[in-house]
N, C-alpha and C positions, 0 to 999 in steps of 0.2 A: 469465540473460536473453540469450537468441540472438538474440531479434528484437527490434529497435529502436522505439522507441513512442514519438508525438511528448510531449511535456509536457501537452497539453492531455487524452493520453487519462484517460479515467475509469478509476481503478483499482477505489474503493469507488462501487458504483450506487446502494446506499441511502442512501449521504450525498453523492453526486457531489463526493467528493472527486479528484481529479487528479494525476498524477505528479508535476506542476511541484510543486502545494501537499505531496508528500510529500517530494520533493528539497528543497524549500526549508525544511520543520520539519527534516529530517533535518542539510541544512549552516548554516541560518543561525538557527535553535533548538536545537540541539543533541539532536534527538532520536538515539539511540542503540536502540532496543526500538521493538516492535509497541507497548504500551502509551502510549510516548513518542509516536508519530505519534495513536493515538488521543487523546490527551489534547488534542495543539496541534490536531491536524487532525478529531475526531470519526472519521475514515477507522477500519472494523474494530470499533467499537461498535454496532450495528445487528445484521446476522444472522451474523458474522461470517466469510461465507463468503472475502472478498478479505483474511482476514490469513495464512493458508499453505491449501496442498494439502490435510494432514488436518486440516482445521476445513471444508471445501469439500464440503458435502453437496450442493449442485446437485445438477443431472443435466446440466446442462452447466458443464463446468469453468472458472475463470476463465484469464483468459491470463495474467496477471498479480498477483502476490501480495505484500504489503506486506515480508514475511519477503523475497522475493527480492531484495525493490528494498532493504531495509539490507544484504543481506549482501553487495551490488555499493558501496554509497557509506559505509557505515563500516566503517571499519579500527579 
């Protein structure tokens, strides 16, 4: 993640799920996995093009993917 995104952006569009609501499943729910933000946040259950690059059939690419955003905040 190069480029900085405020908390409010929308990661997931078909469930306007948000960074803030993926940071905050990920540290103060213990999500650990894509599956895990899915479950707390529905984020990536829909078309699942925002949970990585190859699941991202668009034609226009996401900026941002759920897979990026765990593998920045869990260790």
């Amino acid at each position: 993640m190069a480029k900085s995104f405020p908390h409010s952006f929308e990661v997931c569009k078909c469930k306007h799920v948000t960074l803030g609501e993926i940071i905050y499943a990920i540290k103060e729910k213990g999500a650990k996995t894509v599956e895990d933000i899915g479950e707390i946040t529905d984020a990536g259950t829909c078309c699942r093009c925002c949970k990585s690059a190859d699941e991202d059939f668009g034609s226009e690419k996401m900026e941002l993917y759920i897979d990026d955003i765990i593998k920045k905040f869990v260790k």
